[in-house]
C-alpha positions in Angstrom: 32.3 0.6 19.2 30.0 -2.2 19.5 26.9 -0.9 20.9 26.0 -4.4 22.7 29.3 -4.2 24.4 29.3 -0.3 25.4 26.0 -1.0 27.4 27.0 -3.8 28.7 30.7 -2.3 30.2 28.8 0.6 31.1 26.4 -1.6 33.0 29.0 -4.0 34.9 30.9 -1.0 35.8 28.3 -1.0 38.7 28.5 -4.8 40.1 30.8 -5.0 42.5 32.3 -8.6 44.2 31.8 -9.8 47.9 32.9 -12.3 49.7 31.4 -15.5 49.4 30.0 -18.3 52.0 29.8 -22.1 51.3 26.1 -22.8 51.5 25.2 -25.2 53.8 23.5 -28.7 53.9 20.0 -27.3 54.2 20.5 -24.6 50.9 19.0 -24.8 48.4 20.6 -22.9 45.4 18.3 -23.6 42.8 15.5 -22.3 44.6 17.5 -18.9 44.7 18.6 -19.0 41.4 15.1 -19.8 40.2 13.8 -16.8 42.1 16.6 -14.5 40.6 15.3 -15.9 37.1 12.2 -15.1 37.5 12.8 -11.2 38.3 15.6 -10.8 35.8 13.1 -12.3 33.1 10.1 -9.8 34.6 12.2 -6.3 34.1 11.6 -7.3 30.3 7.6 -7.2 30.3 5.9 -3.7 29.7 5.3 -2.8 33.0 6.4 -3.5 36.7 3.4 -5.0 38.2 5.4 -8.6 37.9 8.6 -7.3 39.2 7.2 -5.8 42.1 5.8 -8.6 43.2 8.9 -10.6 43.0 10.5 -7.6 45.3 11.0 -7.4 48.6 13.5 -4.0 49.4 13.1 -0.7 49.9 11.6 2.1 47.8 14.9 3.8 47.0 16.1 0.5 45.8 13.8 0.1 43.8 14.3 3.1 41.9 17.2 1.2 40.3 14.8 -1.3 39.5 12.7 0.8 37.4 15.8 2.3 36.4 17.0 -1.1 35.0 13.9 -1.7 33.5 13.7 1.6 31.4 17.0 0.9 30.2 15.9 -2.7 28.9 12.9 -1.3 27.4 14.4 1.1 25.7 17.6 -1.5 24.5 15.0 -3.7 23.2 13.4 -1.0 21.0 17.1 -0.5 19.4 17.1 -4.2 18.8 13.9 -4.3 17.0 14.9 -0.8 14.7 17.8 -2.4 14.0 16.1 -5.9 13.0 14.0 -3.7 11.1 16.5 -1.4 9.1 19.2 -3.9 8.8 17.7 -7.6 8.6 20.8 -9.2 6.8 23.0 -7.6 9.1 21.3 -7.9 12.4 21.4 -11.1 14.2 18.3 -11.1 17.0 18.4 -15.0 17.8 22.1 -14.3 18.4 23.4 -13.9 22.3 22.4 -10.3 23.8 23.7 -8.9 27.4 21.5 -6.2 26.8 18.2 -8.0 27.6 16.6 -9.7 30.4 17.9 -13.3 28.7 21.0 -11.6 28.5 21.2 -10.6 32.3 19.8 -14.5 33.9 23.1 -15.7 31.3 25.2 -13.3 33.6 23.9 -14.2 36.7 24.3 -17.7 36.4 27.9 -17.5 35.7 28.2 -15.9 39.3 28.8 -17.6 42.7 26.2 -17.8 44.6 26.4 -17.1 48.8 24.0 -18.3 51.2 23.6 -17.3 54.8 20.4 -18.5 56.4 17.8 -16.1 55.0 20.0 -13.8 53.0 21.7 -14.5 49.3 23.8 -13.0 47.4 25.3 -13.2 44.2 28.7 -12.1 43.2 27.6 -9.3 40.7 25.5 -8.0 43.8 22.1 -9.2 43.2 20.6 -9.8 46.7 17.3 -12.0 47.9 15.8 -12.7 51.4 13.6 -15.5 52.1 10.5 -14.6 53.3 7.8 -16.6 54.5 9.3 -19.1 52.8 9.7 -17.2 49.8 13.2 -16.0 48.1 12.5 -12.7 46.5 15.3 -9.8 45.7 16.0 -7.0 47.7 18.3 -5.5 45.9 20.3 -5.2 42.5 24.0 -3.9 43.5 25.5 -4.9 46.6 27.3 -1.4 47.9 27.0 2.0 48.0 29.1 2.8 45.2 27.9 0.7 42.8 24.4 1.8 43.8 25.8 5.4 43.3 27.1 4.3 39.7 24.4 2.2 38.6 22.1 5.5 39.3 24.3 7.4 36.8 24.9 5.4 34.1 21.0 4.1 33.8 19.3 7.1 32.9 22.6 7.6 30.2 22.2 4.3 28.4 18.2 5.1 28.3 18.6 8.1 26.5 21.5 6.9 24.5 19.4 3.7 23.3 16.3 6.0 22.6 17.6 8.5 20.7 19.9 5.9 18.5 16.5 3.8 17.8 14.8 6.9 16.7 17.1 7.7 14.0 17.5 4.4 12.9 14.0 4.2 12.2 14.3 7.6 10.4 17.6 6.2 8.6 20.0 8.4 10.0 22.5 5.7 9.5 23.7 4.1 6.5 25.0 0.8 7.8 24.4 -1.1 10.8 28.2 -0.8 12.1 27.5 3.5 11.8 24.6 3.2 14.4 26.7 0.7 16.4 29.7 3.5 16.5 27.0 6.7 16.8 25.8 5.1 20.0 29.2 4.5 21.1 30.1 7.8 20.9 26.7 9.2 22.6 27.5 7.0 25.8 31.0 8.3 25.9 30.0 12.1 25.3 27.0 12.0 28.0 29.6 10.2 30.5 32.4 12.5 30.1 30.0 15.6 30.6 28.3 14.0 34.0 32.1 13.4 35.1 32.9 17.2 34.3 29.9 19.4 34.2 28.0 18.2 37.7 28.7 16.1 40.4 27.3 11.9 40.6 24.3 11.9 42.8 24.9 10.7 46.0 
């Protein structure tokens, strides 16, 4: 299994549609989808500081946040073993999901709703204006993908870690063996949450 596409369908296993709103005359979607840029692009620096900043919800949502951003980190730091181990075979200039470019690619596919103050996205990424100001409020748009996006975050973390680890120790012969080992440690970790204890609520 391709381990840039078992993230990634792990990850949009979370977003969740809603319905949309024509925007209207006074709208302006760029400004939104600028905003929305600008935070996506921020989960991939070291640290939050930026983020926050460009963040406006609550404290539990931000947890995803920070959840989000682990993830990335650690997905980058697979990249870069990988780069590392297999240079012939790994292509880094070559169209990611699993990175911060990856994730503003996604978002601008999406429709876009506008009511007033409040936007939305169609994956679920949510902004308020404020002061003037668009900045997000939150990643996932309902309960259950909030609930979903909480389990599978700290899963592809680990998964991504541990696989870049051994990489760098050359546990793996090939590039497609570490692609298929990390396969395999996403599917084992979700089918023991699904069995051995309950999702958090």
């Amino acid at each position: 299994m391709h381990f840039r596409r078992s993230l990634i369908l792990a990850m949009l296993l979370a977003g969740t549609a809603v319905g949309q709103t024509q925007p209207s005359a006074t709208d302006d979607p760029s400004r939104v989808k600028k905003a929305a840029t600008d935070f996506l692009l921020s989960l991939a620096e070291t640290d939050l500081k930026h983020a926050k900043a460009l963040y406006a919800g609550s404290d539990e949502n931000f947890k995803l946040v920070a959840g989000m951003h682990d993830m990335l980190q650690a997905t980058q730091k697979l990249k870069l073993a990988a780069e590392e181990r297999w240079p012939k075979q790994f292509d880094p200039a070559g169209p990611s999901k699993l990175d911060a470019d990856g994730l503003v690619r996604k978002m601008r596919t999406e429709t876009l709703a506008i009511d007033g103050d409040a936007a939305q996205f169609s994956g679920g990424l949510t902004l308020r204006r404020i002061d003037g100001q668009w900045k997000v409020v939150d990643l996932i748009a309902t309960r259950d993908g909030k609930l979903t996006m909480a389990n599978m975050l700290p899963i592809l973390t680990q998964a991504a870690t541990e696989t870049a680890d051994e990489v760098r120790k050359g546990a793996y012969p090939t590039f497609d063996s570490a692609q298929v080992a990390l396969g395999n440690k996403i599917n084992k970790a979700m089918q023991s949450a699904a069995t051995t204890q309950p999702m958090k609520k």
